[in-house]
C-alpha positions in Angstrom: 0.0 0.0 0.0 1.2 3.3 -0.8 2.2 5.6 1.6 -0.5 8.5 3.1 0.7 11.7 4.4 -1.0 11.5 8.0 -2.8 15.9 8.1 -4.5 17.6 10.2 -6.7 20.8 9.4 -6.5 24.4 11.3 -9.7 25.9 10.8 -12.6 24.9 9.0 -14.5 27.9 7.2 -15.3 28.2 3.7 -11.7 27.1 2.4 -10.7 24.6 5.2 -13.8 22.7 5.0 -13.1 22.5 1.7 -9.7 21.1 1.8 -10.9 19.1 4.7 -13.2 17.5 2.2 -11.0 16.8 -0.1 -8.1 15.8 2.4 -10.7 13.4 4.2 -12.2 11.9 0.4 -10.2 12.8 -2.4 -6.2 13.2 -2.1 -4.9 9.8 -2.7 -1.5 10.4 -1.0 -3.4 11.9 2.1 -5.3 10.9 4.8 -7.1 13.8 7.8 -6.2 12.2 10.7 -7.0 15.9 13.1 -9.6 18.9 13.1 -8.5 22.1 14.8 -10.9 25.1 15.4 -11.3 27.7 17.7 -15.1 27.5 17.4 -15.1 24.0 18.3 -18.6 23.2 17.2 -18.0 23.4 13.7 -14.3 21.3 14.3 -16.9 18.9 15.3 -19.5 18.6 13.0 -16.7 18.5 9.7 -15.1 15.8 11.8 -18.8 13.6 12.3 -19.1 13.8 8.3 -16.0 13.0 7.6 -15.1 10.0 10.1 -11.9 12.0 11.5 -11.7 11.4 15.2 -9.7 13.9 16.8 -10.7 16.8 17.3 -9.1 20.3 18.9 -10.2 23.7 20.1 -6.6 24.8 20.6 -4.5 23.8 17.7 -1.1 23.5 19.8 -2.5 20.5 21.1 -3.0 19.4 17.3 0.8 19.8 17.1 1.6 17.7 19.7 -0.2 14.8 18.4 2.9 12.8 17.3 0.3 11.6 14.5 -0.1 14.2 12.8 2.8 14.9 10.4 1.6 17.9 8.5 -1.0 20.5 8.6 -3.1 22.4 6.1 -3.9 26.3 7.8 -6.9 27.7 6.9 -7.1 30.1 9.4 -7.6 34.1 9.6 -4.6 35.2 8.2 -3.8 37.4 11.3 -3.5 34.4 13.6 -0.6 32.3 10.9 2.2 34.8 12.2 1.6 32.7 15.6 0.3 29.1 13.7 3.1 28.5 10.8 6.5 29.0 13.4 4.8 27.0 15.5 3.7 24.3 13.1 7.6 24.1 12.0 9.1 23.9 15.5 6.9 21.2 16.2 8.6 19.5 13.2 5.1 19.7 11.5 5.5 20.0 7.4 3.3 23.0 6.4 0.5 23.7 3.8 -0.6 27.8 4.6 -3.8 28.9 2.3 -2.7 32.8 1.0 -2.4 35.1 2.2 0.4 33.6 4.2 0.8 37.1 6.4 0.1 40.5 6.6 3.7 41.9 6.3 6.8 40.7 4.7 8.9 40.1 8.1 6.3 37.9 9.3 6.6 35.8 5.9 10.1 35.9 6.2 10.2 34.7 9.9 7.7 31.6 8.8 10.4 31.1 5.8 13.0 30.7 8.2 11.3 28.9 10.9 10.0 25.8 7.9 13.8 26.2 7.1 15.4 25.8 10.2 12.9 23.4 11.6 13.4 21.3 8.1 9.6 21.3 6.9 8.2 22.1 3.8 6.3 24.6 3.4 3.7 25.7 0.8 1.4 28.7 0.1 -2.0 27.9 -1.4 -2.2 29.8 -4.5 -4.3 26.9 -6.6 -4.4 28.7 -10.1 -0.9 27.7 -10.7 -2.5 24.2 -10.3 -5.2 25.4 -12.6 -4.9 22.8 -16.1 -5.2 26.1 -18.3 -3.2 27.7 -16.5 -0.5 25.2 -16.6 -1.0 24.9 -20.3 -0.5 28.5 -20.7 2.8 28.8 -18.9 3.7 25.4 -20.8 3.6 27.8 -24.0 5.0 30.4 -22.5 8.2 28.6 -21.4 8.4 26.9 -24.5 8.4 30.4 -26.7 5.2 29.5 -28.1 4.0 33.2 -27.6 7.1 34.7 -28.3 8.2 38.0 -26.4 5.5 38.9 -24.1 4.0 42.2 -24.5 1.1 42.4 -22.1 -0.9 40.4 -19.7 -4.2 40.9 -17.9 -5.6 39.4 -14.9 -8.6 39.7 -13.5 -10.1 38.1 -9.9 -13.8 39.1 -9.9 -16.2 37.7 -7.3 -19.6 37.6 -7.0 -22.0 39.7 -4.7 -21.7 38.3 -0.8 -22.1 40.1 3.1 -18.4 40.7 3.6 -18.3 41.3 7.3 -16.4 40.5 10.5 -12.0 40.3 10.2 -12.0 39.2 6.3 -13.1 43.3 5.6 -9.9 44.7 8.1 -7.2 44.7 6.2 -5.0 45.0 9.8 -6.6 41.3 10.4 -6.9 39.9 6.8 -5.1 42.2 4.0 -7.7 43.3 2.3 -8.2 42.9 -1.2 -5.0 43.4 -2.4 -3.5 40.5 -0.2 -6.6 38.3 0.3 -8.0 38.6 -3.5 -5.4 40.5 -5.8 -2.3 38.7 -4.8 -3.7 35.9 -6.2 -3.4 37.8 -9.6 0.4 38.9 -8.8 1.3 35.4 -7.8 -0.2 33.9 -11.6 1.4 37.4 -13.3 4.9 36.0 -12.1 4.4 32.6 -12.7 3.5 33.1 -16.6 5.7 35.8 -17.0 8.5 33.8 -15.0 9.7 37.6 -14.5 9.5 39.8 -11.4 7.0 43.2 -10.5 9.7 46.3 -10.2 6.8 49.1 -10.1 3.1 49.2 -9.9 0.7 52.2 -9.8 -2.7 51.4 -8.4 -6.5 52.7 -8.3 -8.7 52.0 -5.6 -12.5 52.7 -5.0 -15.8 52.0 -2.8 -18.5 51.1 -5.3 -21.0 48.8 -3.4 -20.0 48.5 0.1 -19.9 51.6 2.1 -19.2 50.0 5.5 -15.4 49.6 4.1 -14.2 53.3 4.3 -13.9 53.4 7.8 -11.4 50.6 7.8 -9.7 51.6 4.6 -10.8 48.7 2.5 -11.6 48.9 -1.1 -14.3 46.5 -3.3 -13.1 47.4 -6.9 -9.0 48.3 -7.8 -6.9 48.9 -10.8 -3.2 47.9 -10.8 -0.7 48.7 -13.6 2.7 46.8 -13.0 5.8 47.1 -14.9 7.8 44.0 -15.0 11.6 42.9 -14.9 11.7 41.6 -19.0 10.0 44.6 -19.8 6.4 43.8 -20.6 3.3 45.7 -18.7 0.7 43.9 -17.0 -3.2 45.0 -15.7 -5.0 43.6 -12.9 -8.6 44.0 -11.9 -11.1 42.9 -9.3 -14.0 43.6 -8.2 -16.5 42.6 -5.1 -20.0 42.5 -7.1 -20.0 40.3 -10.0 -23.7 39.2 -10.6 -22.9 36.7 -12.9 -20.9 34.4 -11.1 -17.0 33.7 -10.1 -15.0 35.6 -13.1 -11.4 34.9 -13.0 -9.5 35.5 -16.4 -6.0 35.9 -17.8 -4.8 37.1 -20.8 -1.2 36.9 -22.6 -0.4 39.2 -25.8 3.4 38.1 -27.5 5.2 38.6 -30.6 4.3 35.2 -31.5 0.8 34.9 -30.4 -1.2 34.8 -27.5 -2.8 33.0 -25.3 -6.6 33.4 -23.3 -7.7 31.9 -20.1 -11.3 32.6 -19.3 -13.7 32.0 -16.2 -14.5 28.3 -16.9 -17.8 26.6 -17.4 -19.9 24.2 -15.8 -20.6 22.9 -18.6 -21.0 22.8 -22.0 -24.6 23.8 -22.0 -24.8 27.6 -24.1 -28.6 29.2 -25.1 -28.6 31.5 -27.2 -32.5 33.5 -27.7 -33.0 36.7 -29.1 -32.8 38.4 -26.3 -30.3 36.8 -24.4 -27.4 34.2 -24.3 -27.8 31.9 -21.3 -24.2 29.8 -20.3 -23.6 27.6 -17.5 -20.8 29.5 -15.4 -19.1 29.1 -12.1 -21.1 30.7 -8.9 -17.9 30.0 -6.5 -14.3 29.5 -6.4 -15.1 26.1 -5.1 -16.7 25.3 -9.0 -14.0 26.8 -10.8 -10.5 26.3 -9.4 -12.0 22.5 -7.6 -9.1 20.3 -9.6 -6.6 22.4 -9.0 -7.7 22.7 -5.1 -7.5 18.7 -5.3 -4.3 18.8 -7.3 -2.4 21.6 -5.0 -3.1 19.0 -1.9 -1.5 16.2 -4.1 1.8 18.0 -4.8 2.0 19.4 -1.1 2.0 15.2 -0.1 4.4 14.4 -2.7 6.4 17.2 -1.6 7.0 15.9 1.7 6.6 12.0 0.6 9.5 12.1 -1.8 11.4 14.7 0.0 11.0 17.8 -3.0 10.4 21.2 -3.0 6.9 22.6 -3.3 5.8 24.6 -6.5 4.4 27.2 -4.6 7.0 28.2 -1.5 7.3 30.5 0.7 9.2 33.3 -1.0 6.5 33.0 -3.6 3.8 34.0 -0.3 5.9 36.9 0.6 6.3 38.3 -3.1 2.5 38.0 -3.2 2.4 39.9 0.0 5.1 42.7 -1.4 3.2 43.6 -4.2 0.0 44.0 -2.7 1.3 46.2 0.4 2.9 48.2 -2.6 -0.2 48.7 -4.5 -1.8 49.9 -0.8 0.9 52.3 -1.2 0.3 53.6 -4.5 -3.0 54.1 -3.7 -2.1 56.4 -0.6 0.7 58.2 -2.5 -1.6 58.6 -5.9 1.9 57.8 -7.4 4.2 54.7 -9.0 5.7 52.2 -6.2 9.1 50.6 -7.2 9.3 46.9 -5.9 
Protein backbone atom coordinates (compact mmCIF):
# COMPACT_ATOMS: atom_id res chain seq x y z
CA UNK A 1 0.00 0.00 0.00
CA UNK A 2 1.24 3.29 -0.80
CA UNK A 3 2.21 5.58 1.55
CA UNK A 4 -0.49 8.45 3.10
CA UNK A 5 0.71 11.72 4.40
CA UNK A 6 -1.02 11.48 8.01
CA UNK A 7 -2.82 15.87 8.12
CA UNK A 8 -4.52 17.58 10.20
CA UNK A 9 -6.69 20.85 9.43
CA UNK A 10 -6.50 24.40 11.30
CA UNK A 11 -9.70 25.87 10.79
CA UNK A 12 -12.65 24.92 8.98
CA UNK A 13 -14.49 27.89 7.21
CA UNK A 14 -15.30 28.20 3.70
CA UNK A 15 -11.74 27.12 2.36
CA UNK A 16 -10.72 24.56 5.18
CA UNK A 17 -13.85 22.72 4.97
CA UNK A 18 -13.08 22.50 1.66
CA UNK A 19 -9.66 21.06 1.79
CA UNK A 20 -10.86 19.08 4.73
CA UNK A 21 -13.19 17.45 2.20
CA UNK A 22 -10.97 16.76 -0.08
CA UNK A 23 -8.14 15.81 2.37
CA UNK A 24 -10.71 13.42 4.20
CA UNK A 25 -12.20 11.90 0.36
CA UNK A 26 -10.17 12.83 -2.43
CA UNK A 27 -6.24 13.16 -2.07
CA UNK A 28 -4.94 9.83 -2.68
CA UNK A 29 -1.51 10.37 -0.99
CA UNK A 30 -3.40 11.88 2.12
CA UNK A 31 -5.29 10.90 4.77
CA UNK A 32 -7.08 13.82 7.78
CA UNK A 33 -6.20 12.19 10.73
CA UNK A 34 -6.99 15.85 13.10
CA UNK A 35 -9.59 18.93 13.12
CA UNK A 36 -8.55 22.13 14.83
CA UNK A 37 -10.91 25.06 15.36
CA UNK A 38 -11.34 27.68 17.75
CA UNK A 39 -15.15 27.46 17.35
CA UNK A 40 -15.09 24.00 18.27
CA UNK A 41 -18.62 23.19 17.19
CA UNK A 42 -17.98 23.40 13.72
CA UNK A 43 -14.26 21.30 14.27
CA UNK A 44 -16.93 18.88 15.34
CA UNK A 45 -19.52 18.65 12.98
CA UNK A 46 -16.71 18.48 9.73
CA UNK A 47 -15.14 15.82 11.83
CA UNK A 48 -18.80 13.62 12.28
CA UNK A 49 -19.11 13.81 8.28
CA UNK A 50 -16.03 13.04 7.64
CA UNK A 51 -15.07 10.03 10.07
CA UNK A 52 -11.86 12.00 11.54
CA UNK A 53 -11.68 11.40 15.18
CA UNK A 54 -9.70 13.85 16.85
CA UNK A 55 -10.71 16.77 17.31
CA UNK A 56 -9.12 20.34 18.95
CA UNK A 57 -10.15 23.67 20.10
CA UNK A 58 -6.56 24.75 20.58
CA UNK A 59 -4.46 23.79 17.73
CA UNK A 60 -1.13 23.54 19.81
CA UNK A 61 -2.54 20.48 21.06
CA UNK A 62 -3.00 19.39 17.26
CA UNK A 63 0.76 19.80 17.06
CA UNK A 64 1.59 17.65 19.68
CA UNK A 65 -0.19 14.80 18.38
CA UNK A 66 2.94 12.77 17.35
CA UNK A 67 0.30 11.59 14.50
CA UNK A 68 -0.13 14.23 12.84
CA UNK A 69 2.82 14.85 10.41
CA UNK A 70 1.60 17.87 8.46
CA UNK A 71 -1.00 20.55 8.63
CA UNK A 72 -3.07 22.43 6.13
CA UNK A 73 -3.94 26.33 7.84
CA UNK A 74 -6.90 27.66 6.91
CA UNK A 75 -7.12 30.05 9.43
CA UNK A 76 -7.59 34.11 9.63
CA UNK A 77 -4.63 35.24 8.22
CA UNK A 78 -3.83 37.35 11.30
CA UNK A 79 -3.49 34.36 13.56
CA UNK A 80 -0.60 32.29 10.86
CA UNK A 81 2.17 34.81 12.20
CA UNK A 82 1.58 32.74 15.58
CA UNK A 83 0.31 29.13 13.68
CA UNK A 84 3.06 28.54 10.83
CA UNK A 85 6.51 28.99 13.38
CA UNK A 86 4.83 26.96 15.54
CA UNK A 87 3.73 24.31 13.08
CA UNK A 88 7.61 24.14 11.99
CA UNK A 89 9.06 23.92 15.54
CA UNK A 90 6.94 21.20 16.20
CA UNK A 91 8.64 19.48 13.22
CA UNK A 92 5.09 19.70 11.53
CA UNK A 93 5.47 20.01 7.36
CA UNK A 94 3.30 23.04 6.40
CA UNK A 95 0.54 23.74 3.80
CA UNK A 96 -0.57 27.81 4.55
CA UNK A 97 -3.79 28.93 2.27
CA UNK A 98 -2.70 32.84 1.02
CA UNK A 99 -2.42 35.14 2.23
CA UNK A 100 0.36 33.61 4.22
CA UNK A 101 0.76 37.09 6.36
CA UNK A 102 0.07 40.51 6.64
CA UNK A 103 3.72 41.89 6.34
CA UNK A 104 6.82 40.73 4.73
CA UNK A 105 8.90 40.15 8.06
CA UNK A 106 6.27 37.93 9.26
CA UNK A 107 6.61 35.79 5.85
CA UNK A 108 10.12 35.89 6.23
CA UNK A 109 10.19 34.74 9.92
CA UNK A 110 7.70 31.58 8.79
CA UNK A 111 10.40 31.13 5.79
CA UNK A 112 13.03 30.69 8.18
CA UNK A 113 11.30 28.87 10.90
CA UNK A 114 10.02 25.78 7.88
CA UNK A 115 13.79 26.15 7.13
CA UNK A 116 15.37 25.77 10.20
CA UNK A 117 12.86 23.41 11.57
CA UNK A 118 13.42 21.27 8.07
CA UNK A 119 9.55 21.25 6.88
CA UNK A 120 8.20 22.12 3.79
CA UNK A 121 6.34 24.58 3.39
CA UNK A 122 3.69 25.73 0.83
CA UNK A 123 1.37 28.65 0.08
CA UNK A 124 -2.05 27.92 -1.38
CA UNK A 125 -2.18 29.80 -4.51
CA UNK A 126 -4.31 26.90 -6.65
CA UNK A 127 -4.38 28.73 -10.14
CA UNK A 128 -0.95 27.71 -10.71
CA UNK A 129 -2.48 24.22 -10.33
CA UNK A 130 -5.17 25.36 -12.62
CA UNK A 131 -4.92 22.78 -16.10
CA UNK A 132 -5.23 26.07 -18.33
CA UNK A 133 -3.25 27.71 -16.45
CA UNK A 134 -0.48 25.16 -16.57
CA UNK A 135 -1.04 24.91 -20.33
CA UNK A 136 -0.47 28.48 -20.74
CA UNK A 137 2.85 28.76 -18.88
CA UNK A 138 3.73 25.39 -20.76
CA UNK A 139 3.56 27.82 -23.98
CA UNK A 140 4.96 30.42 -22.49
CA UNK A 141 8.20 28.64 -21.39
CA UNK A 142 8.40 26.87 -24.54
CA UNK A 143 8.45 30.37 -26.73
CA UNK A 144 5.15 29.51 -28.13
CA UNK A 145 4.05 33.16 -27.62
CA UNK A 146 7.14 34.73 -28.34
CA UNK A 147 8.17 38.03 -26.38
CA UNK A 148 5.46 38.88 -24.14
CA UNK A 149 3.96 42.23 -24.50
CA UNK A 150 1.08 42.44 -22.13
CA UNK A 151 -0.87 40.43 -19.69
CA UNK A 152 -4.20 40.88 -17.89
CA UNK A 153 -5.61 39.38 -14.95
CA UNK A 154 -8.59 39.65 -13.47
CA UNK A 155 -10.13 38.09 -9.89
CA UNK A 156 -13.84 39.12 -9.93
CA UNK A 157 -16.15 37.70 -7.27
CA UNK A 158 -19.64 37.58 -7.05
CA UNK A 159 -21.97 39.73 -4.68
CA UNK A 160 -21.69 38.26 -0.78
CA UNK A 161 -22.06 40.11 3.10
CA UNK A 162 -18.44 40.68 3.56
CA UNK A 163 -18.30 41.30 7.32
CA UNK A 164 -16.38 40.53 10.46
CA UNK A 165 -12.04 40.33 10.21
CA UNK A 166 -11.98 39.25 6.35
CA UNK A 167 -13.07 43.32 5.56
CA UNK A 168 -9.93 44.68 8.10
CA UNK A 169 -7.17 44.70 6.18
CA UNK A 170 -5.03 44.99 9.76
CA UNK A 171 -6.57 41.32 10.41
CA UNK A 172 -6.86 39.94 6.76
CA UNK A 173 -5.14 42.16 3.98
CA UNK A 174 -7.74 43.31 2.28
CA UNK A 175 -8.22 42.92 -1.25
CA UNK A 176 -5.01 43.37 -2.40
CA UNK A 177 -3.55 40.53 -0.19
CA UNK A 178 -6.64 38.34 0.29
CA UNK A 179 -7.98 38.65 -3.53
CA UNK A 180 -5.39 40.52 -5.83
CA UNK A 181 -2.32 38.66 -4.82
CA UNK A 182 -3.65 35.89 -6.24
CA UNK A 183 -3.42 37.81 -9.63
CA UNK A 184 0.41 38.88 -8.75
CA UNK A 185 1.29 35.38 -7.84
CA UNK A 186 -0.18 33.93 -11.60
CA UNK A 187 1.44 37.45 -13.29
CA UNK A 188 4.90 36.00 -12.12
CA UNK A 189 4.41 32.64 -12.67
CA UNK A 190 3.46 33.11 -16.59
CA UNK A 191 5.68 35.77 -16.98
CA UNK A 192 8.50 33.78 -15.05
CA UNK A 193 9.67 37.64 -14.47
CA UNK A 194 9.45 39.82 -11.40
CA UNK A 195 7.02 43.16 -10.53
CA UNK A 196 9.70 46.28 -10.18
CA UNK A 197 6.76 49.15 -10.13
CA UNK A 198 3.11 49.19 -9.89
CA UNK A 199 0.66 52.18 -9.76
CA UNK A 200 -2.71 51.40 -8.45
CA UNK A 201 -6.45 52.70 -8.32
CA UNK A 202 -8.70 52.00 -5.63
CA UNK A 203 -12.45 52.73 -5.02
CA UNK A 204 -15.78 52.03 -2.77
CA UNK A 205 -18.45 51.09 -5.28
CA UNK A 206 -20.98 48.76 -3.39
CA UNK A 207 -20.02 48.47 0.09
CA UNK A 208 -19.91 51.59 2.07
CA UNK A 209 -19.21 50.04 5.50
CA UNK A 210 -15.41 49.55 4.07
CA UNK A 211 -14.20 53.30 4.28
CA UNK A 212 -13.91 53.45 7.84
CA UNK A 213 -11.41 50.62 7.82
CA UNK A 214 -9.72 51.60 4.65
CA UNK A 215 -10.85 48.74 2.51
CA UNK A 216 -11.60 48.90 -1.07
CA UNK A 217 -14.34 46.55 -3.26
CA UNK A 218 -13.06 47.44 -6.93
CA UNK A 219 -8.95 48.26 -7.76
CA UNK A 220 -6.89 48.87 -10.80
CA UNK A 221 -3.16 47.89 -10.83
CA UNK A 222 -0.73 48.70 -13.64
CA UNK A 223 2.68 46.82 -12.99
CA UNK A 224 5.77 47.15 -14.88
CA UNK A 225 7.84 44.05 -15.04
CA UNK A 226 11.55 42.92 -14.93
CA UNK A 227 11.68 41.65 -18.98
CA UNK A 228 10.01 44.62 -19.77
CA UNK A 229 6.42 43.80 -20.60
CA UNK A 230 3.29 45.74 -18.66
CA UNK A 231 0.68 43.92 -16.99
CA UNK A 232 -3.17 45.04 -15.68
CA UNK A 233 -5.03 43.64 -12.85
CA UNK A 234 -8.57 44.03 -11.92
CA UNK A 235 -11.13 42.88 -9.30
CA UNK A 236 -14.02 43.57 -8.16
CA UNK A 237 -16.48 42.56 -5.13
CA UNK A 238 -20.01 42.52 -7.13
CA UNK A 239 -20.05 40.27 -10.04
CA UNK A 240 -23.66 39.24 -10.62
CA UNK A 241 -22.94 36.70 -12.89
CA UNK A 242 -20.91 34.36 -11.11
CA UNK A 243 -16.99 33.72 -10.07
CA UNK A 244 -14.98 35.64 -13.06
CA UNK A 245 -11.37 34.85 -12.96
CA UNK A 246 -9.47 35.46 -16.39
CA UNK A 247 -5.96 35.86 -17.78
CA UNK A 248 -4.79 37.08 -20.76
CA UNK A 249 -1.24 36.89 -22.58
CA UNK A 250 -0.35 39.18 -25.77
CA UNK A 251 3.39 38.12 -27.46
CA UNK A 252 5.18 38.62 -30.61
CA UNK A 253 4.31 35.20 -31.53
CA UNK A 254 0.78 34.87 -30.42
CA UNK A 255 -1.21 34.77 -27.48
CA UNK A 256 -2.77 33.01 -25.34
CA UNK A 257 -6.57 33.39 -23.30
CA UNK A 258 -7.65 31.89 -20.06
CA UNK A 259 -11.29 32.57 -19.28
CA UNK A 260 -13.67 32.02 -16.22
CA UNK A 261 -14.49 28.26 -16.86
CA UNK A 262 -17.79 26.59 -17.36
CA UNK A 263 -19.90 24.18 -15.85
CA UNK A 264 -20.61 22.93 -18.63
CA UNK A 265 -20.98 22.77 -22.05
CA UNK A 266 -24.61 23.84 -22.04
CA UNK A 267 -24.76 27.57 -24.12
CA UNK A 268 -28.63 29.24 -25.13
CA UNK A 269 -28.58 31.54 -27.25
CA UNK A 270 -32.47 33.51 -27.67
CA UNK A 271 -32.98 36.71 -29.12
CA UNK A 272 -32.78 38.44 -26.26
CA UNK A 273 -30.25 36.76 -24.39
CA UNK A 274 -27.43 34.24 -24.28
CA UNK A 275 -27.81 31.86 -21.31
CA UNK A 276 -24.20 29.82 -20.35
CA UNK A 277 -23.64 27.58 -17.49
CA UNK A 278 -20.80 29.46 -15.39
CA UNK A 279 -19.08 29.10 -12.09
CA UNK A 280 -21.11 30.72 -8.91
CA UNK A 281 -17.85 30.02 -6.48
CA UNK A 282 -14.26 29.54 -6.40
CA UNK A 283 -15.08 26.12 -5.07
CA UNK A 284 -16.70 25.33 -8.95
CA UNK A 285 -14.04 26.82 -10.77
CA UNK A 286 -10.55 26.32 -9.37
CA UNK A 287 -12.04 22.53 -7.62
CA UNK A 288 -9.07 20.31 -9.64
CA UNK A 289 -6.63 22.41 -8.99
CA UNK A 290 -7.70 22.70 -5.08
CA UNK A 291 -7.47 18.71 -5.26
CA UNK A 292 -4.28 18.79 -7.29
CA UNK A 293 -2.44 21.60 -4.97
CA UNK A 294 -3.13 19.05 -1.91
CA UNK A 295 -1.54 16.19 -4.12
CA UNK A 296 1.84 17.98 -4.80
CA UNK A 297 1.99 19.40 -1.07
CA UNK A 298 1.96 15.19 -0.13
CA UNK A 299 4.41 14.40 -2.69
CA UNK A 300 6.37 17.25 -1.64
CA UNK A 301 6.97 15.95 1.65
CA UNK A 302 6.61 12.01 0.62
CA UNK A 303 9.50 12.15 -1.81
CA UNK A 304 11.39 14.69 -0.02
CA UNK A 305 10.96 17.77 -2.99
CA UNK A 306 10.39 21.16 -2.97
CA UNK A 307 6.90 22.57 -3.32
CA UNK A 308 5.75 24.59 -6.52
CA UNK A 309 4.35 27.19 -4.63
CA UNK A 310 7.01 28.24 -1.49
CA UNK A 311 7.30 30.50 0.74
CA UNK A 312 9.20 33.35 -1.01
CA UNK A 313 6.49 32.98 -3.60
CA UNK A 314 3.83 34.03 -0.30
CA UNK A 315 5.91 36.87 0.61
CA UNK A 316 6.28 38.34 -3.12
CA UNK A 317 2.51 37.99 -3.22
CA UNK A 318 2.36 39.89 0.00
CA UNK A 319 5.12 42.66 -1.38
CA UNK A 320 3.18 43.56 -4.24
CA UNK A 321 -0.03 43.99 -2.69
CA UNK A 322 1.32 46.22 0.42
CA UNK A 323 2.92 48.20 -2.59
CA UNK A 324 -0.15 48.73 -4.49
CA UNK A 325 -1.78 49.93 -0.80
CA UNK A 326 0.87 52.26 -1.22
CA UNK A 327 0.26 53.55 -4.46
CA UNK A 328 -3.03 54.05 -3.67
CA UNK A 329 -2.06 56.45 -0.62
CA UNK A 330 0.70 58.15 -2.50
CA UNK A 331 -1.58 58.60 -5.92
CA UNK A 332 1.91 57.80 -7.40
CA UNK A 333 4.20 54.67 -8.96
CA UNK A 334 5.68 52.25 -6.25
CA UNK A 335 9.13 50.57 -7.17
CA UNK A 336 9.33 46.88 -5.90
Amino acid sequence: MNKKLKIGIIGVGAIGRFHAENLARNIPNTSLVAIADSYVAAAKEIAAKLGVEKVYQDYNEMLDDPEVEAVAIAAPTFLKKEMVPAAARKGKHIFVEKPMGLTPEECEVMISEAREGGVKLQVGYQRRFDHAFVKVEKAVVNGDLGKIMIINSATRDPPSNPQGWSIDPKLGGGIWLDTSSHDFDAIRFLSKAEVTEVYAEAANLVFDHFKPLGMWDTVLVTLKLSNGALAHVDSCQWTVYGYDVRAEIFGTKAAAFIGMGQNSGARILKSDAAIEDLPKTFQERFGQAYRDELVDFADCVLSNTNPKVSGDDGKKGVEIGLACAESVKQHAPVKM
